[in-house]
C-alpha positions in Angstrom: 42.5 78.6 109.3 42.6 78.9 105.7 40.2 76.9 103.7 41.2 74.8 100.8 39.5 76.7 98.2 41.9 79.7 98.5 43.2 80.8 94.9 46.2 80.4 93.9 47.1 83.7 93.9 46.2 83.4 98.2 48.3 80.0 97.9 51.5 81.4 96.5 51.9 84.7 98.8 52.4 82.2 101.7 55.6 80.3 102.3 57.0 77.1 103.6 60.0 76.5 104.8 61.8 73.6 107.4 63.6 73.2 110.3 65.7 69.6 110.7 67.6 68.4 113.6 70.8 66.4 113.6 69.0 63.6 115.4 66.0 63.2 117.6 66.6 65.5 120.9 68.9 67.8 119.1 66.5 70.6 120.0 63.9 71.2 117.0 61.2 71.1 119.5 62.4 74.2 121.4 64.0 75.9 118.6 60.4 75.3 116.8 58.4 76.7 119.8 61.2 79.9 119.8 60.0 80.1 116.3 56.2 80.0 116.6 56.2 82.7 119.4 56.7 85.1 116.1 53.3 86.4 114.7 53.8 85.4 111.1 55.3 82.1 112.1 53.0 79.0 113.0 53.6 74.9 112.5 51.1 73.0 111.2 48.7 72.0 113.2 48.6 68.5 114.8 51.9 67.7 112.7 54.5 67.2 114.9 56.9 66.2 112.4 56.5 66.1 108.4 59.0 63.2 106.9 58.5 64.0 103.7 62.3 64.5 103.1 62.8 60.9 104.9 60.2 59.2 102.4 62.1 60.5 99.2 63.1 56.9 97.9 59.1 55.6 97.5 58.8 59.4 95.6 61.6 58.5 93.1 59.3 55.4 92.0 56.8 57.1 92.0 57.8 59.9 89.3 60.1 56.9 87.3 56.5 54.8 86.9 54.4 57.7 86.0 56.7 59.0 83.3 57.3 55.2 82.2 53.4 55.1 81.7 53.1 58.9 80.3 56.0 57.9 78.1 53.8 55.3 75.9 51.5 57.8 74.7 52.8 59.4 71.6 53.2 62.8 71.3 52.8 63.0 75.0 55.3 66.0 76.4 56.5 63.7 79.4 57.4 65.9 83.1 60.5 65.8 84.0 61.7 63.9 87.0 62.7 67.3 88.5 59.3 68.9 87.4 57.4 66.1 88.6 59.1 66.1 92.2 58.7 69.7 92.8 54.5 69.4 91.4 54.6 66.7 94.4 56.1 69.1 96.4 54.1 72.2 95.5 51.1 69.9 96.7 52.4 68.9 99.6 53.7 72.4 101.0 50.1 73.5 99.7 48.5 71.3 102.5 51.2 72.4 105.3 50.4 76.1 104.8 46.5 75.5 104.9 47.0 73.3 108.0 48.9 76.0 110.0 46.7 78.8 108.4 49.8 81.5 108.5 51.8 83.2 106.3 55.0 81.6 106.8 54.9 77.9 107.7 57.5 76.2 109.8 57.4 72.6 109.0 60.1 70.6 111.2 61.6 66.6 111.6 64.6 65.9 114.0 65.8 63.3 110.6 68.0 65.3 108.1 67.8 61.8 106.0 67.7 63.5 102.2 68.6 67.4 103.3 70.8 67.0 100.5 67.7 67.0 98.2 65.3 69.2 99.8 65.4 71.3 96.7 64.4 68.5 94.4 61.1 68.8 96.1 61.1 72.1 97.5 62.7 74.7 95.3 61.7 77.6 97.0 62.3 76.5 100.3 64.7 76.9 103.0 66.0 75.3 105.8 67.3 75.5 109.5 69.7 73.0 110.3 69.8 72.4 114.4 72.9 70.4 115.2 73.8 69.0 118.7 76.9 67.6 120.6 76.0 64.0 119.9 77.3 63.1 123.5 74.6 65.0 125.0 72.2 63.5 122.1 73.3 60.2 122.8 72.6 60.5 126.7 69.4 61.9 126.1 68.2 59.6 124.0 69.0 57.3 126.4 67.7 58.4 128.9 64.4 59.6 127.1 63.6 56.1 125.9 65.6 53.7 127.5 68.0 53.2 124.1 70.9 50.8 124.0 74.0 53.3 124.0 75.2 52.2 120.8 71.9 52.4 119.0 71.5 56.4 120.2 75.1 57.1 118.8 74.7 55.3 115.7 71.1 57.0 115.1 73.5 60.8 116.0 76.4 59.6 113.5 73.8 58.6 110.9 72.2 61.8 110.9 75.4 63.8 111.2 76.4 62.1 108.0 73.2 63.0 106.1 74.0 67.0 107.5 77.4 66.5 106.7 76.0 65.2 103.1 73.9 68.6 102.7 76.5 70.6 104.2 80.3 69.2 103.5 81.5 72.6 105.4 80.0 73.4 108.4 81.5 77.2 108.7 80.0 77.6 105.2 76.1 76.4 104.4 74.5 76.9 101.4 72.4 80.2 100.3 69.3 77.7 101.6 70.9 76.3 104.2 70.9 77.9 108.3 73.0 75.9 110.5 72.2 76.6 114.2 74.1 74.8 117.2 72.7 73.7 120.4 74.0 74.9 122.7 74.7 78.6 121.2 70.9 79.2 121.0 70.6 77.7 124.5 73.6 80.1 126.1 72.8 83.2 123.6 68.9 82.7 122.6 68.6 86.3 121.9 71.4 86.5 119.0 70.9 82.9 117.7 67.2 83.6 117.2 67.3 86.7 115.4 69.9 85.2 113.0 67.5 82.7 112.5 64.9 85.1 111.7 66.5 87.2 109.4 67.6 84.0 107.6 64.0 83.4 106.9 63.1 87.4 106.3 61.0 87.5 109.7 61.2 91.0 111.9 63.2 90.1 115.0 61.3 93.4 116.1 57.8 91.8 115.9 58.3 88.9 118.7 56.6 89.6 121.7 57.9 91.3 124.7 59.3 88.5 126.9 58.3 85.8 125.6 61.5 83.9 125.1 62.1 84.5 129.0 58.8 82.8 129.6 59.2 80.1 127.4 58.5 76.9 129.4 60.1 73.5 128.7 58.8 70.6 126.4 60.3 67.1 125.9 63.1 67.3 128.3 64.8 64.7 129.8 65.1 65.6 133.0 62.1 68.8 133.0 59.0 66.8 133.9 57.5 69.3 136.2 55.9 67.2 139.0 57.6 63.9 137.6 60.8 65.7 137.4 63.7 62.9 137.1 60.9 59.9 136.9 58.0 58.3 134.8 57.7 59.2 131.2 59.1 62.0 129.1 56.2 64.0 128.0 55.9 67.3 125.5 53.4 69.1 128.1 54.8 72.1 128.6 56.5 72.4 132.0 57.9 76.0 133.6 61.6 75.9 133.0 63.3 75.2 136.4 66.2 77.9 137.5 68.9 75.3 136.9 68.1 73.7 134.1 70.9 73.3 132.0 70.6 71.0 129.1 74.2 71.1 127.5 77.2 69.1 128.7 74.4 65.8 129.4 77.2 63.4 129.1 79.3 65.2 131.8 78.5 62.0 134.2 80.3 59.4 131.5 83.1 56.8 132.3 85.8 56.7 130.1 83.9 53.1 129.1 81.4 55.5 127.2 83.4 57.9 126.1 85.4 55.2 124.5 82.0 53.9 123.0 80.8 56.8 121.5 84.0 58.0 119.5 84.4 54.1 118.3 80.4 54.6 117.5 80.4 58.4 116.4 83.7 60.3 116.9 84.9 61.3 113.6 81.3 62.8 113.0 81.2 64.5 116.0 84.8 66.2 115.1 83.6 67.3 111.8 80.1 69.2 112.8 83.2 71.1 115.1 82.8 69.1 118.4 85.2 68.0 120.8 86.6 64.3 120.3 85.2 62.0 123.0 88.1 61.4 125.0 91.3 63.5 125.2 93.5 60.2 124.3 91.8 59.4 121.3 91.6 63.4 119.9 94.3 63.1 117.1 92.6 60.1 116.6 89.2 61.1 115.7 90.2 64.4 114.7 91.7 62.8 112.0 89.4 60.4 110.8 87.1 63.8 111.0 88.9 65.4 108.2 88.9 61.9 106.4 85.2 62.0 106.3 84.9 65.6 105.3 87.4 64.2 102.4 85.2 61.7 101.7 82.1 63.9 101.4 83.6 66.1 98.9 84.7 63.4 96.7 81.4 61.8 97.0 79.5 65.0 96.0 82.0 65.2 93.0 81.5 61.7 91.8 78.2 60.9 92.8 75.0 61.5 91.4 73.1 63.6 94.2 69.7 61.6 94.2 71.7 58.4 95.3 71.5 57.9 99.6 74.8 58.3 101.3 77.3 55.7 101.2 81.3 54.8 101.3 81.9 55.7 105.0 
């Protein structure tokens, strides 16, 4: 592990960069564990998530009282906001990289609460986005901690907002921006991963033989290994069972659910390029799908971009 009193010319050659989910079990564990099977790559340890992104509002009074204090010393040349904010950051990203000891750091969250500003903080920083159907988000969450159905999809549509904040077009991020479905990197783990790689400048050609095949499960909702389909979800690794199949969890619903979830999270769903919930209410929630995207833009145009997400 690297020690704290590297120089900063040690400091700066490494880098940090994120991966966010849509919502808690939208994948980042596996997608993160795909990740760290790369040489260069590693998390840091005993982190399992970093929240710094979530915790954004207590920074903003933070740098707004210590310029209001630098600011009563004359001749003082006050930080800006935006220099203060990436100092923080610089620190904080400093302390990930010595944790995990690697080259290239892979900090994740499942919250994308502030993607929108992860450059405020982080300038140098990119991103992987993993987004999820929220039906089968919904059901796992469910199922994964007993959640009250609506909470789960309001918790999904809430995120998919804050994605949808960061990223207004899903067929077209931005430069610092990597958005990665589901169920694509589930089907076609090969392909999807080695986008991701290249994305972050990592040699697809320097994972190890295998290893993807080998890759056992963590955190499902239905894995367990001996307490398959009972007890407690756990993040032991477990070996992947020759059905498992984690897409398509809502297949089971009523139309009571269904119903539920599009009232709940429908129009979100449409707009991160998912199927409406039900087949009766598709013009329905396709529509109010483009309404949000409509109201994204506008919001982006009008809005100063520090400000949390609102008008929907």
């Amino acid at each position: 592990m690297a020690a704290l009193s590297d120089t900063p010319d040690e400091r700066g050659s490494r880098e940090l960069h994120f991966l966010f989910g849509v919502a808690p079990r939208s994948g980042t564990t596996y997608l993160g564990d795909l990740l760290a099977l790369h040489p260069r790559c590693a998390l840091p340890a005993d982190l399992p998530e970093d929240g710094f992104l979530k915790a954004l509002g207590a920074l903003d009074g933070y740098v707004a009282e210590v310029q209001s204090l630098w600011q009563s010393w004359p001749d003082l040349a006050v930080p800006t906001s935006a220099e203060l904010r990436a100092a923080v950051g610089a620190g904080l990203g400093d302390l990930l990289c010595t944790r995990s000891g690697a080259e290239f750091t892979l900090s994740k969250t499942p919250y994308p609460t502030n993607l929108h500003r992860l450059r405020e903080v982080f300038p140098d920083s990119k991103a992987v986005v993993i987004i999820r159907d929220g039906r089968s988000v919904t059901e796992s969450m469910v199922r994964t901690w007993s959640m009250r159905f609506d909470m789960a999809a309001a918790l999904f549509r809430d995120g998919a907002r804050s994605v949808l904040q960061a990223i207004p077009n899903p067929d077209s991020p931005p430069a610092h921006l990597h958005l990665v479905r589901y169920e694509d990197l589930f089907e076609d783990t090969q392909r999807v991963l080695n986008d991701v790689l290249g994305f972050f400048g990592l040699e697809a050609d320097e994972m190890p033989s295998g290893a993807i095949a080998d890759l056992p499960v963590r955190g499902s909702s239905t894995a367990r290994g001996d307490k398959d389909g009972a007890g407690d979800v756990h993040w032991e690794a477990v070996k992947r069972p020759a059905d498992f199949n984690p897409v398509d969890r809502w297949s089971a619903w009523d139309e009571r659910q269904h119903r539920k979830f599009a009232a709940v999270a429908g129009p979100e769903n449409v707009a991160l390029g998912y199927d409406a919930a039900t087949a009766q209410a598709s013009d329905r929630a396709t529509e109010r799908a483009f309404s949000l995207r409509r109201t994204v833009a506008r919001w982006i145009k009008s809005t100063d971009t520090r400000r949390p997400f609102g008008g929907i």
